[in-house]
PQR file of N, CA, C, O and H, with PARSE charges and radii, in Angstrom:
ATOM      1  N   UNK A   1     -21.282-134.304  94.958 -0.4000 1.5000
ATOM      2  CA  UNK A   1     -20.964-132.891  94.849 -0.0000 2.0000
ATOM      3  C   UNK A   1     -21.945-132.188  93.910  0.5500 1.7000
ATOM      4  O   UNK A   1     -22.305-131.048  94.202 -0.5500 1.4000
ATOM      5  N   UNK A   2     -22.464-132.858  92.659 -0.4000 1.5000
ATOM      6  CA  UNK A   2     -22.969-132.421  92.194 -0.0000 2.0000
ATOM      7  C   UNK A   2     -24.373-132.208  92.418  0.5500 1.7000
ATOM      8  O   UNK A   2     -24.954-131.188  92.047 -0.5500 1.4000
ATOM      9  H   UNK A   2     -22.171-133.784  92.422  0.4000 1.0000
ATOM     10  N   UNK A   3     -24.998-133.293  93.105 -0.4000 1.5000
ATOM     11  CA  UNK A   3     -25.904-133.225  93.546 -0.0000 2.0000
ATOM     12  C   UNK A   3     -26.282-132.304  94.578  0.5500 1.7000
ATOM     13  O   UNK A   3     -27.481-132.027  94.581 -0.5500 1.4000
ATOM     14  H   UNK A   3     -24.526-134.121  93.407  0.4000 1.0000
ATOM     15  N   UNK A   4     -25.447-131.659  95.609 -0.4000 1.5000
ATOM     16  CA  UNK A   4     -25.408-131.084  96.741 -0.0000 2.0000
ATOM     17  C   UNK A   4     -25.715-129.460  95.713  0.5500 1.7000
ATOM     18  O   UNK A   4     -26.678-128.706  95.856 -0.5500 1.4000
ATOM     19  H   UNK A   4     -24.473-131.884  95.606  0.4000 1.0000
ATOM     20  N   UNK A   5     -24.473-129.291  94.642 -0.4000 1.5000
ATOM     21  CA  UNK A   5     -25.221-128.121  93.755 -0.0000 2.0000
ATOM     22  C   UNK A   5     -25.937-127.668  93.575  0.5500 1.7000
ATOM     23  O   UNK A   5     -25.978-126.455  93.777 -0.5500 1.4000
ATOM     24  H   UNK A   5     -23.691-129.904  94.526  0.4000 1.0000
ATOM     25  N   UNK A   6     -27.100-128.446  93.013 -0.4000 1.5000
ATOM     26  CA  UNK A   6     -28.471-128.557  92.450 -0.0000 2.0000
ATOM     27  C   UNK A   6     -29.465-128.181  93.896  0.5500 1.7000
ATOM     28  O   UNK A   6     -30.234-127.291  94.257 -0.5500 1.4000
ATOM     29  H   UNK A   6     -27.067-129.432  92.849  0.4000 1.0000
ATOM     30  N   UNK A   7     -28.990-129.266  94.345 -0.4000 1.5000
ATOM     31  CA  UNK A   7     -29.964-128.549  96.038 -0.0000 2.0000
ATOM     32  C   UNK A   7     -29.748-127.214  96.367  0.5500 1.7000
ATOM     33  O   UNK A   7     -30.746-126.499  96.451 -0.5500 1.4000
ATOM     34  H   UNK A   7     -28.366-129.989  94.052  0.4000 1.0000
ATOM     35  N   UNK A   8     -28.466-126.650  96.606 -0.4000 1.5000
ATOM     36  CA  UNK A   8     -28.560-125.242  97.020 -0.0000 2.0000
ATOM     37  C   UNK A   8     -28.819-124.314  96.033  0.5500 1.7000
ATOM     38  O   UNK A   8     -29.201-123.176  96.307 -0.5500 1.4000
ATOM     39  H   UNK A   8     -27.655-127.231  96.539  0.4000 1.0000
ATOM     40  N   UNK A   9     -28.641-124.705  94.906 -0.4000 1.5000
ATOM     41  CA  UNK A   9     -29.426-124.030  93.769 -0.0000 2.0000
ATOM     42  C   UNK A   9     -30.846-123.627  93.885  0.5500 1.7000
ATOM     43  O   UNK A   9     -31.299-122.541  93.524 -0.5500 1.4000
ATOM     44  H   UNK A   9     -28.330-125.628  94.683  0.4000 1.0000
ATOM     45  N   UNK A  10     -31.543-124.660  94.453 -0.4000 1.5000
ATOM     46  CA  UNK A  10     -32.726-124.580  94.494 -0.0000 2.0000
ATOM     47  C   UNK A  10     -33.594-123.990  95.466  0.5500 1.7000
ATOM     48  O   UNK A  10     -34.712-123.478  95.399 -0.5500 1.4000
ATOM     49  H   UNK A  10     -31.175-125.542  94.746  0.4000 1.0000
ATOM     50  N   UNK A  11     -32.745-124.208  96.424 -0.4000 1.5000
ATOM     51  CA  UNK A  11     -33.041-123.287  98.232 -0.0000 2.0000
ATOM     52  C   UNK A  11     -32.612-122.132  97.596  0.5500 1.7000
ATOM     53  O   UNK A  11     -33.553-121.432  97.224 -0.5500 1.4000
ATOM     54  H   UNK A  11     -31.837-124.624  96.479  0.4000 1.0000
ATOM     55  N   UNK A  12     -31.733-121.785  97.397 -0.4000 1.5000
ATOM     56  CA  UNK A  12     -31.334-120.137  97.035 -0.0000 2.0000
ATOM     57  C   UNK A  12     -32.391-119.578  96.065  0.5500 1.7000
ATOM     58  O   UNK A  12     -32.762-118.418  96.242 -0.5500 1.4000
ATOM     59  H   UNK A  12     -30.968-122.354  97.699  0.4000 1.0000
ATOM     60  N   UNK A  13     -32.996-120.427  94.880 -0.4000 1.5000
ATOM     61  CA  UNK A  13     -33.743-119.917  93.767 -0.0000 2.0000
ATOM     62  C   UNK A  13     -35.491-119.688  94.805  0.5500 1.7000
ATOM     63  O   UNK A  13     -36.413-118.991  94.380 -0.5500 1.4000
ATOM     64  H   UNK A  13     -32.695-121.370  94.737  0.4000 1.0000
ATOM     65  N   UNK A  14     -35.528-120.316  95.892 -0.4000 1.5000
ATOM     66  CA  UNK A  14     -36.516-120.317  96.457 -0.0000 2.0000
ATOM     67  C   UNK A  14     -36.420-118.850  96.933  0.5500 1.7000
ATOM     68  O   UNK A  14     -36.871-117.804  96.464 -0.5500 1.4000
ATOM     69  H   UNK A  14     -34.780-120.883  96.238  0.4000 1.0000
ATOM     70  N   UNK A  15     -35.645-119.145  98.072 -0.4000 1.5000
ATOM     71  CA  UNK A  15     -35.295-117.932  99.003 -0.0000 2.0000
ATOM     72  C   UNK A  15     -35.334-116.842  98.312  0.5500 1.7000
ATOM     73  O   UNK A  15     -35.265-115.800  98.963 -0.5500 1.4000
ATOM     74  H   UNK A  15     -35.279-119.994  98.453  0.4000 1.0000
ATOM     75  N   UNK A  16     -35.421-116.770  97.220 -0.4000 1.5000
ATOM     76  CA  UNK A  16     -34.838-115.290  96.531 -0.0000 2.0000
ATOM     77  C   UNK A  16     -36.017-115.227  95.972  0.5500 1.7000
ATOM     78  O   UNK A  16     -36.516-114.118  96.156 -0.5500 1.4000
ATOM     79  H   UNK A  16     -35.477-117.617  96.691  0.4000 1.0000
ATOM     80  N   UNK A  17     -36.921-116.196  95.148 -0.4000 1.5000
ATOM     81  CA  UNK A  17     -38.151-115.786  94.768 -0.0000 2.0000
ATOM     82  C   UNK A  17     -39.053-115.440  95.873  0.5500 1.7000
ATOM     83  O   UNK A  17     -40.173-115.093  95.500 -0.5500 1.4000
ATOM     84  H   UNK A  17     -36.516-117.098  94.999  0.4000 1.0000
ATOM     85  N   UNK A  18     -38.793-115.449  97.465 -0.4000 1.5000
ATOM     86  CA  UNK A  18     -39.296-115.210  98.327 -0.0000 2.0000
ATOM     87  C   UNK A  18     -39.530-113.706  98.660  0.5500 1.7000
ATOM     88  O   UNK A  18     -40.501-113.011  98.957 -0.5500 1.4000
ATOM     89  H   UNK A  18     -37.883-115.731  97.768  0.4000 1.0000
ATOM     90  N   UNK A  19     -37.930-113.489  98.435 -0.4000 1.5000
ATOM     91  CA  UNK A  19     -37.909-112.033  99.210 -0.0000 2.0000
ATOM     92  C   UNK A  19     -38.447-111.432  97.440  0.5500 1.7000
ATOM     93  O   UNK A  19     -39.381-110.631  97.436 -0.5500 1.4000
ATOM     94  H   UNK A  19     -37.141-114.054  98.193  0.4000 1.0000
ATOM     95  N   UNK A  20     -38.133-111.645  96.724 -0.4000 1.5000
ATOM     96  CA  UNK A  20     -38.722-110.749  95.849 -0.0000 2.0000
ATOM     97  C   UNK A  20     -39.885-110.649  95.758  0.5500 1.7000
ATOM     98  O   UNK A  20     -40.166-109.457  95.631 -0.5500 1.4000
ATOM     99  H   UNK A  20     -37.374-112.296  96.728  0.4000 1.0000
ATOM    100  N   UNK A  21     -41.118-111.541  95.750 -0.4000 1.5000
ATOM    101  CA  UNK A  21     -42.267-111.605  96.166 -0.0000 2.0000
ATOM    102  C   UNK A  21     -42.699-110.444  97.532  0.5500 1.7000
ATOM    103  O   UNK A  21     -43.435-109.473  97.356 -0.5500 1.4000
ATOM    104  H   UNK A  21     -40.889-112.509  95.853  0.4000 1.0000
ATOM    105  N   UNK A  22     -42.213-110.721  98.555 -0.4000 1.5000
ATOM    106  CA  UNK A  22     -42.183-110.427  99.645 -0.0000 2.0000
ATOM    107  C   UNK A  22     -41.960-108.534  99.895  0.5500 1.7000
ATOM    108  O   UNK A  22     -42.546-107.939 100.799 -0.5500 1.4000
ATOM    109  H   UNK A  22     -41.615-111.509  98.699  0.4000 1.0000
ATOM    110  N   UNK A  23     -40.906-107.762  98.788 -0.4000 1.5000
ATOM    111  CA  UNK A  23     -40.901-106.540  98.463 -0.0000 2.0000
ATOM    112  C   UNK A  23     -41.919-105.800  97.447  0.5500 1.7000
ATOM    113  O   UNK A  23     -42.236-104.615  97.340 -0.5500 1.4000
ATOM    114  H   UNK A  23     -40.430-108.246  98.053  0.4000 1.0000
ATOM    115  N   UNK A  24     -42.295-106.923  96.769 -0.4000 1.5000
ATOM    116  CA  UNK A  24     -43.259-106.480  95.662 -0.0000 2.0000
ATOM    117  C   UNK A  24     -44.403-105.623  96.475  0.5500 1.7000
ATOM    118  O   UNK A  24     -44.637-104.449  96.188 -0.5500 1.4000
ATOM    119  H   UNK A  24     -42.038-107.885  96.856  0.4000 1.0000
ATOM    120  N   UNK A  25     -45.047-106.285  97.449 -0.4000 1.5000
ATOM    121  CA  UNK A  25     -45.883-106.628  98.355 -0.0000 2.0000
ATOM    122  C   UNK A  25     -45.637-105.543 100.052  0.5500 1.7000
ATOM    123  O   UNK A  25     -46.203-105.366 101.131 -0.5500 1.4000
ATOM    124  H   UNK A  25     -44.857-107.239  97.682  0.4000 1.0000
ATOM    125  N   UNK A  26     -44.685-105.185  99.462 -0.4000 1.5000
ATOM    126  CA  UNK A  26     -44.251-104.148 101.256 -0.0000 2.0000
ATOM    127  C   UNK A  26     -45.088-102.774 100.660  0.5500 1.7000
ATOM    128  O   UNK A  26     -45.361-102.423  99.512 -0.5500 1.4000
ATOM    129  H   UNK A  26     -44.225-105.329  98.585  0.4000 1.0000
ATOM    130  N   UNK A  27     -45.312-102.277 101.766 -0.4000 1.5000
ATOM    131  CA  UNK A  27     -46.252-100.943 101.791 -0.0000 2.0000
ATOM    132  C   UNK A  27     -45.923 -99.548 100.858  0.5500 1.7000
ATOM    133  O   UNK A  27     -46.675 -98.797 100.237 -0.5500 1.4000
ATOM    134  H   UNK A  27     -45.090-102.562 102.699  0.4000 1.0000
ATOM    135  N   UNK A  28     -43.864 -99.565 101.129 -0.4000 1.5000
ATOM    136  CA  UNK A  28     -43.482 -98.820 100.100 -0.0000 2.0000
ATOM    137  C   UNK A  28     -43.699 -98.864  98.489  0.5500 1.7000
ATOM    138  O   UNK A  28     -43.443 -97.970  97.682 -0.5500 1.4000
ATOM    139  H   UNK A  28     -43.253-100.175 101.633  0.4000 1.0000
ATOM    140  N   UNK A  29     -44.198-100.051  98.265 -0.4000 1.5000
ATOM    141  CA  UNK A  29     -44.278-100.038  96.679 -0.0000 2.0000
ATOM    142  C   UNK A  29     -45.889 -99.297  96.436  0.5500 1.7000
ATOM    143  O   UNK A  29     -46.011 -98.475  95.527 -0.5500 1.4000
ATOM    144  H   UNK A  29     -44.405-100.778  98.921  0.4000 1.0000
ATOM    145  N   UNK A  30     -46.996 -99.632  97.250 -0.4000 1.5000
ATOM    146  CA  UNK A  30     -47.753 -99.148  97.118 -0.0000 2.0000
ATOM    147  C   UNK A  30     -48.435 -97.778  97.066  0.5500 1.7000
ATOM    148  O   UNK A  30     -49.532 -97.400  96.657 -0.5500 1.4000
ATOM    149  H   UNK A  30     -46.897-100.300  97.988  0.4000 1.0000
ATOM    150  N   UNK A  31     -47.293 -97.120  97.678 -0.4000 1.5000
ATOM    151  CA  UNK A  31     -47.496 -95.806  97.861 -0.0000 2.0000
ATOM    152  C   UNK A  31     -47.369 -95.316  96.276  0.5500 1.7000
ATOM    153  O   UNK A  31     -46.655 -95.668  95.337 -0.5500 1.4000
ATOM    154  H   UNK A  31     -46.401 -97.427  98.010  0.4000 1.0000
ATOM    155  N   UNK A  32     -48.250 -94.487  96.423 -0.4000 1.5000
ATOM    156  CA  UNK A  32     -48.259 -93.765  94.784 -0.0000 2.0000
ATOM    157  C   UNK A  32     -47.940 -92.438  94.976  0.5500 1.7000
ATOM    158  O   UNK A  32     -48.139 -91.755  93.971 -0.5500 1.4000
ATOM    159  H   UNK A  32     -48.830 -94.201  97.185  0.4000 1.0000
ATOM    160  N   UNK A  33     -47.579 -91.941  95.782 -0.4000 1.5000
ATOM    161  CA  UNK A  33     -46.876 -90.512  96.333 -0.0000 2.0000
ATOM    162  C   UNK A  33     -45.893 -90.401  95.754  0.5500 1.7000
ATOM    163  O   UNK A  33     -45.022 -91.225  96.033 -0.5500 1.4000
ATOM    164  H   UNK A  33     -47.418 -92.496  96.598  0.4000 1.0000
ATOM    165  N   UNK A  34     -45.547 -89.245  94.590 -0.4000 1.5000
ATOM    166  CA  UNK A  34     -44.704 -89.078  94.073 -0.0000 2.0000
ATOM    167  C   UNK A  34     -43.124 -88.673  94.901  0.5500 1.7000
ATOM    168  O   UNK A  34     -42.051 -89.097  94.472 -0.5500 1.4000
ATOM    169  H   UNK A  34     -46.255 -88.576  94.364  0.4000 1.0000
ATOM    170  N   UNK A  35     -43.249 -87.768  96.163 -0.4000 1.5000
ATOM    171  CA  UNK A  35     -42.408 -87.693  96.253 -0.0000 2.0000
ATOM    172  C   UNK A  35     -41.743 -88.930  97.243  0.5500 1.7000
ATOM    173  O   UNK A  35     -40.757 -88.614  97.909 -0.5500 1.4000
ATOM    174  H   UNK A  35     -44.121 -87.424  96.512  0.4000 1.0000
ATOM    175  N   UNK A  36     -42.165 -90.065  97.329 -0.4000 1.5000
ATOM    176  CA  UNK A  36     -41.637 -90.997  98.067 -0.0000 2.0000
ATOM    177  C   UNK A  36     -41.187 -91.981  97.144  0.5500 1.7000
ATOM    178  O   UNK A  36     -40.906 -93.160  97.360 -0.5500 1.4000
ATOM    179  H   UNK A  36     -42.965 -90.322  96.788  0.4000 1.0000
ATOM    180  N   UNK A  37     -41.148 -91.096  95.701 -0.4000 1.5000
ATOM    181  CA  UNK A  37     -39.920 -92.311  94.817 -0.0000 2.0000
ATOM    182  C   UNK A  37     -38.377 -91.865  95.229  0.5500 1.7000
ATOM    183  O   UNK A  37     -38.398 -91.150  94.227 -0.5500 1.4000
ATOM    184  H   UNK A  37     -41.376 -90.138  95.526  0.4000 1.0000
ATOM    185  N   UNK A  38     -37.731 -91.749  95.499 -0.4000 1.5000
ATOM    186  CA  UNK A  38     -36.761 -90.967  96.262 -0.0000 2.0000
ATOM    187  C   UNK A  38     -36.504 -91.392  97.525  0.5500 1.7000
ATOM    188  O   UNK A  38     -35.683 -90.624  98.028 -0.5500 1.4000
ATOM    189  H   UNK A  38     -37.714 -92.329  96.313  0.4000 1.0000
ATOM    190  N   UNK A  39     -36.744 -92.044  98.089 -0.4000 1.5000
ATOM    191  CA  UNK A  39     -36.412 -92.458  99.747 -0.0000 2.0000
ATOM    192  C   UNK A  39     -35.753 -93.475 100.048  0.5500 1.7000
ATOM    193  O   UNK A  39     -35.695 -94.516  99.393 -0.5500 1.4000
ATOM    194  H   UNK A  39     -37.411 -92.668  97.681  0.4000 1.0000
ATOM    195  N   UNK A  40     -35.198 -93.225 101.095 -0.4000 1.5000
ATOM    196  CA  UNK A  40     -33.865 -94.274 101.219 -0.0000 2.0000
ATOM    197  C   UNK A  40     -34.745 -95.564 102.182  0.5500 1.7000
ATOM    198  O   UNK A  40     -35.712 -95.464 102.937 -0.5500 1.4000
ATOM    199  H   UNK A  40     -35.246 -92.379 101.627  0.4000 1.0000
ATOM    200  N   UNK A  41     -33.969 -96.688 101.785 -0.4000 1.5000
ATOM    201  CA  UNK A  41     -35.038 -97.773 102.531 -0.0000 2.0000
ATOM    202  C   UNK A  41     -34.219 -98.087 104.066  0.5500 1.7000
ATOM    203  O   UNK A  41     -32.993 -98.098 104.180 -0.5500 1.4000
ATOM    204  H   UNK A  41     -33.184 -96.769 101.172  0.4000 1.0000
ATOM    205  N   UNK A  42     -34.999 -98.282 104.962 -0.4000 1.5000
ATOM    206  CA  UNK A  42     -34.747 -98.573 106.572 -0.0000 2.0000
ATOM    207  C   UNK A  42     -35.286 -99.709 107.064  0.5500 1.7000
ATOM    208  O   UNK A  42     -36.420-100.180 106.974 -0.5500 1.4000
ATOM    209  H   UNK A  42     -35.995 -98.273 104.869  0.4000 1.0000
ATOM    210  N   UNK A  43     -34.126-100.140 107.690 -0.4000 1.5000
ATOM    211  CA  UNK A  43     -35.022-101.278 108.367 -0.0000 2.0000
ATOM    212  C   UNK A  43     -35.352-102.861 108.289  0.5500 1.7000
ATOM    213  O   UNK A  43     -34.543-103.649 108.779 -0.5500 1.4000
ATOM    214  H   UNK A  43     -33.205 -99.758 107.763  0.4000 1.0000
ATOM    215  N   UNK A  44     -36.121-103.163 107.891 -0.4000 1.5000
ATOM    216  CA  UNK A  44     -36.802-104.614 107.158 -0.0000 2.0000
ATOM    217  C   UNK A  44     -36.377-104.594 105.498  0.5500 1.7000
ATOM    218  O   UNK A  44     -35.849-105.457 104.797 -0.5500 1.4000
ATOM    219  H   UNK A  44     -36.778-102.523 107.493  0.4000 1.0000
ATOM    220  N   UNK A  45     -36.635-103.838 105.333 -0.4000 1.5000
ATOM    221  CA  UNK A  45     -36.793-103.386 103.766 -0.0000 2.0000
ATOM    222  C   UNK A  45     -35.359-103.372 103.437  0.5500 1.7000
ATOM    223  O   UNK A  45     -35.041-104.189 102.572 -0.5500 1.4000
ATOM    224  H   UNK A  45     -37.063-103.137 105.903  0.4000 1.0000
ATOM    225  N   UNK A  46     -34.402-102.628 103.927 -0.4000 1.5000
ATOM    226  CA  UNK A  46     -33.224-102.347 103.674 -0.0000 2.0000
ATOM    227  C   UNK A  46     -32.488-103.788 103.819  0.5500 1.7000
ATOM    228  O   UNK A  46     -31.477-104.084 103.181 -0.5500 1.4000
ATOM    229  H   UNK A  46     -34.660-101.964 104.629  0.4000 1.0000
ATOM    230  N   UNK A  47     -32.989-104.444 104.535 -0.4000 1.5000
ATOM    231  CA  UNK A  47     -32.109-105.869 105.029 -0.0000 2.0000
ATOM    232  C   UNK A  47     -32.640-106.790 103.662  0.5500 1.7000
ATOM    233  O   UNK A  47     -31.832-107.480 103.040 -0.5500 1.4000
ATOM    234  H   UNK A  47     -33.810-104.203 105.052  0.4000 1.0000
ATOM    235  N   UNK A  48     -33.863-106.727 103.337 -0.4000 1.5000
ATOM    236  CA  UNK A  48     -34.685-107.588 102.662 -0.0000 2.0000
ATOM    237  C   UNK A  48     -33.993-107.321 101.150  0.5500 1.7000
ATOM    238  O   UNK A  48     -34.232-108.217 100.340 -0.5500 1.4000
ATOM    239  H   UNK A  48     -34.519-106.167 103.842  0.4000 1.0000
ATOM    240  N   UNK A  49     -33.135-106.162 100.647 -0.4000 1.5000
ATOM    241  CA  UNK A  49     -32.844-105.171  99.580 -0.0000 2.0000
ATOM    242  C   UNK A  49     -31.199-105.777  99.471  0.5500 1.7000
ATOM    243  O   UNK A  49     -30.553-105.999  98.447 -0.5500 1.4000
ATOM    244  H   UNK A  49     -32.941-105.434 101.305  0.4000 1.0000
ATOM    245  N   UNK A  50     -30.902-105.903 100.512 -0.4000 1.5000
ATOM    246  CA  UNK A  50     -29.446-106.141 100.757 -0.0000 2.0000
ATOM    247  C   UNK A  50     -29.437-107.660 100.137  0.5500 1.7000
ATOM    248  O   UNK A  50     -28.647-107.950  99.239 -0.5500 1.4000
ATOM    249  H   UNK A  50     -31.427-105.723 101.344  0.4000 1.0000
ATOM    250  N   UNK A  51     -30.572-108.819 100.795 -0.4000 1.5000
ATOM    251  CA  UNK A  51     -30.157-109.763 101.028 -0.0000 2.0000
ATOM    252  C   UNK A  51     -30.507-110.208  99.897  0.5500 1.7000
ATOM    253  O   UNK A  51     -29.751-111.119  99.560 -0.5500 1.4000
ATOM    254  H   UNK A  51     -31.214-108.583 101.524  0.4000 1.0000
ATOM    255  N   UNK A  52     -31.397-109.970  99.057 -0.4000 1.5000
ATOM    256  CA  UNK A  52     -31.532-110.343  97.405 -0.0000 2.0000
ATOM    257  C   UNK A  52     -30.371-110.200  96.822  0.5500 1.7000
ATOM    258  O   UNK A  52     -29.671-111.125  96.410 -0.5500 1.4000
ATOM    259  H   UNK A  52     -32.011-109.229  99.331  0.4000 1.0000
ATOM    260  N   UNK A  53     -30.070-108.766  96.753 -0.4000 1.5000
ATOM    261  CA  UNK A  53     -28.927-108.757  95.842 -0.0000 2.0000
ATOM    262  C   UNK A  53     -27.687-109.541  96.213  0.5500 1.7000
ATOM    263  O   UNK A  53     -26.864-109.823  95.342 -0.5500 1.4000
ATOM    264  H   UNK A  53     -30.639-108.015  97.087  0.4000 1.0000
ATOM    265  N   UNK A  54     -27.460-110.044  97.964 -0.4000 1.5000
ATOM    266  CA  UNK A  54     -26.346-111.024  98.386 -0.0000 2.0000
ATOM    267  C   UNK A  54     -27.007-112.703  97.271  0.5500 1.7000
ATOM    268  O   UNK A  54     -26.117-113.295  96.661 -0.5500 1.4000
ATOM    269  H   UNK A  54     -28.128-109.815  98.672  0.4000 1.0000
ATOM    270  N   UNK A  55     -28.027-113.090  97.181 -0.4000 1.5000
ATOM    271  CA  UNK A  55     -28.495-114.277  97.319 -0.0000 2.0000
ATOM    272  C   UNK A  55     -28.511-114.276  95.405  0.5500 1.7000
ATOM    273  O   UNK A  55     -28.373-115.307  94.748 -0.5500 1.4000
ATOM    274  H   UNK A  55     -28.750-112.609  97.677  0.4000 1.0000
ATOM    275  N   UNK A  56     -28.751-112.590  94.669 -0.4000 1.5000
ATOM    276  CA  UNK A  56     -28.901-113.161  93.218 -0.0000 2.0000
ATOM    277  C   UNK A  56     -27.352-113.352  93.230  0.5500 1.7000
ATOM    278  O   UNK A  56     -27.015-114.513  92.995 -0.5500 1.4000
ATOM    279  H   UNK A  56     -28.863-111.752  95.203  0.4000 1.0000
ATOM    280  N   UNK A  57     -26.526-112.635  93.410 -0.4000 1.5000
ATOM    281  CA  UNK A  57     -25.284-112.958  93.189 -0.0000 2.0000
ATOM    282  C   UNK A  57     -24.586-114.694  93.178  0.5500 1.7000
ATOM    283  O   UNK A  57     -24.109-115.450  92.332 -0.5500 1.4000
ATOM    284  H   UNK A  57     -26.800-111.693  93.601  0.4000 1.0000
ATOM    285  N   UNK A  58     -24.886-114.731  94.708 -0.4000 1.5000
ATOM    286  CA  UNK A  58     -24.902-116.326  95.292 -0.0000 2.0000
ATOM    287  C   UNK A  58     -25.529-117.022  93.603  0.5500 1.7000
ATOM    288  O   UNK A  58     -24.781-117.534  92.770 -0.5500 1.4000
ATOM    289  H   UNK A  58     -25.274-114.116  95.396  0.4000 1.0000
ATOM    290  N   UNK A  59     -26.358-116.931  93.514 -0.4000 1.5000
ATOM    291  CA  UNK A  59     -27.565-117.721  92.620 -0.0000 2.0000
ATOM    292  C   UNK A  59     -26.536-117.985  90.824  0.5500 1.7000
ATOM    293  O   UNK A  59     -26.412-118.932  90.046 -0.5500 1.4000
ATOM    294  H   UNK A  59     -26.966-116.515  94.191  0.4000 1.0000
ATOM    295  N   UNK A  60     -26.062-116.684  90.870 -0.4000 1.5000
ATOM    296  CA  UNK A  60     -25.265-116.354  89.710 -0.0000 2.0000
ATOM    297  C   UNK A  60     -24.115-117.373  89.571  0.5500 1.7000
ATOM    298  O   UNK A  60     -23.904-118.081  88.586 -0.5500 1.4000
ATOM    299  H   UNK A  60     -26.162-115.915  91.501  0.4000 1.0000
ATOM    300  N   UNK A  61     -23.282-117.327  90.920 -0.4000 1.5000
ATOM    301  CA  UNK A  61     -21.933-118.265  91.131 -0.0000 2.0000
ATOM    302  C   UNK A  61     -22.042-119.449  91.151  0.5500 1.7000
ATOM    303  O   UNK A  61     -21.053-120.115  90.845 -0.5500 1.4000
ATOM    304  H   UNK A  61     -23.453-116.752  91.720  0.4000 1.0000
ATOM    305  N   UNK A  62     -23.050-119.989  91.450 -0.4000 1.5000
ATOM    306  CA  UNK A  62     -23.930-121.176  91.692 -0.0000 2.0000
ATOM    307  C   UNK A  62     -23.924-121.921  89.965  0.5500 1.7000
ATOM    308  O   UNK A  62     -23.498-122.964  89.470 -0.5500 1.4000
ATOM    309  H   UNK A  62     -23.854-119.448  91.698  0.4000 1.0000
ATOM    310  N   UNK A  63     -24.568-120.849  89.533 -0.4000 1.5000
ATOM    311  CA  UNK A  63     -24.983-121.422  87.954 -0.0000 2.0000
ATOM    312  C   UNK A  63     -24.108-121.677  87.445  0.5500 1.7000
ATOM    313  O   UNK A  63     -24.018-122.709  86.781 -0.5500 1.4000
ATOM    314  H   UNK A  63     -24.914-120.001  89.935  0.4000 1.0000
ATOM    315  N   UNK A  64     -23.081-120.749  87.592 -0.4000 1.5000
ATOM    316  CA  UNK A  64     -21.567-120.246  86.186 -0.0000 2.0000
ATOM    317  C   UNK A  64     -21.038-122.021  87.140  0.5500 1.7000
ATOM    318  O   UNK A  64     -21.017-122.896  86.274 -0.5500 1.4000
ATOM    319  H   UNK A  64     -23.154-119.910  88.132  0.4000 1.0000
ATOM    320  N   UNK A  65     -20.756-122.469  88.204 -0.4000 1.5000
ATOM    321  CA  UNK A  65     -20.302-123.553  88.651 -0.0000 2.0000
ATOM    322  C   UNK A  65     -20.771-124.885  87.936  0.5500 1.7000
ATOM    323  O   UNK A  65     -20.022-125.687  87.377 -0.5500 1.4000
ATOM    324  H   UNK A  65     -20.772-121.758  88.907  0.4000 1.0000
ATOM    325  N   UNK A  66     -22.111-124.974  88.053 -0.4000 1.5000
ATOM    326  CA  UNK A  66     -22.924-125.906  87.621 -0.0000 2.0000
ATOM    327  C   UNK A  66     -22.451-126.150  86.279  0.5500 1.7000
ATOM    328  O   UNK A  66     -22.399-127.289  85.814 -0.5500 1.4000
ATOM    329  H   UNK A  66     -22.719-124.323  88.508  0.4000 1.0000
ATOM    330  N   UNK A  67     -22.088-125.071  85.611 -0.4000 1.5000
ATOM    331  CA  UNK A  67     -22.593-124.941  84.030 -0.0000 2.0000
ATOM    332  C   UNK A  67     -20.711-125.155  83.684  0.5500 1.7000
ATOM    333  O   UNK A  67     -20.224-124.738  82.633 -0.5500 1.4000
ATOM    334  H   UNK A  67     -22.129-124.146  85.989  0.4000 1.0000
ATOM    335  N   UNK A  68     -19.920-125.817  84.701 -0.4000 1.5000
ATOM    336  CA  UNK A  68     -18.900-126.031  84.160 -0.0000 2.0000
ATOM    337  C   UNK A  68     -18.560-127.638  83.718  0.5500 1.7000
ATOM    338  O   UNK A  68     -19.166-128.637  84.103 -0.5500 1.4000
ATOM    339  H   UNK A  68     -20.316-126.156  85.554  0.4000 1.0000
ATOM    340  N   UNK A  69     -17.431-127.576  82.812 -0.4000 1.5000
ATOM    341  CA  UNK A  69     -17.454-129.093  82.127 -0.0000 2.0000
ATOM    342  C   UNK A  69     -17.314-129.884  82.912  0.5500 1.7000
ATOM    343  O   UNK A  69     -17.626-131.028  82.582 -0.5500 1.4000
ATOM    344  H   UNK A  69     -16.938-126.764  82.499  0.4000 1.0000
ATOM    345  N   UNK A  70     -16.844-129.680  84.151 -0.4000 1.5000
ATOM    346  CA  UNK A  70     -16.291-131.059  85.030 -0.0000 2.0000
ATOM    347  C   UNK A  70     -17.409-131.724  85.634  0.5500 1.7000
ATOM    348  O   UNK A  70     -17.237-132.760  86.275 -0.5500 1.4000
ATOM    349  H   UNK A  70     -16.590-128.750  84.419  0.4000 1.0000
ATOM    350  N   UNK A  71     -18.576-131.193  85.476 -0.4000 1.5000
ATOM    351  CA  UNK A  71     -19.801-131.518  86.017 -0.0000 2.0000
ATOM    352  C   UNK A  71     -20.641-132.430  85.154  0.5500 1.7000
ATOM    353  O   UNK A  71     -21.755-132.787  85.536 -0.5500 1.4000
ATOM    354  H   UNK A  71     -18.715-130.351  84.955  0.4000 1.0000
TER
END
């Protein structure tokens, strides 16, 4: 069990350093157009936005588990 932890710990810590990498790097960040700090995200982006914040969460519950005494 515990071991199985540590593994999805680690796929998730991947996956997530992925997509964060992966937004750093999308076209919207590059834009230096002021008024396109303000825009709602669509699309790829919006899914990619969603699914970090599903996966830090995941990542969070993951730890607080790990980091309990029975382990």
């Amino acid at each position: 069990m515990e071991l199985a932890l540590y593994f999805s710990m680690i796929i998730v810590s991947a996956v997530l350093i992925t997509l964060v990498v992966l937004q750093a790097r999308s076209l919207g960040m590059a834009n230096r157009d002021t008024s396109s700090i303000y825009r709602t995200r669509r699309g790829l982006e919006k899914t990619m936005h969603q699914a970090t914040i599903v996966l830090s969460v995941v990542f969070l519950m993951l730890a607080l588990l790990t980091s309990l005494p029975i382990f």
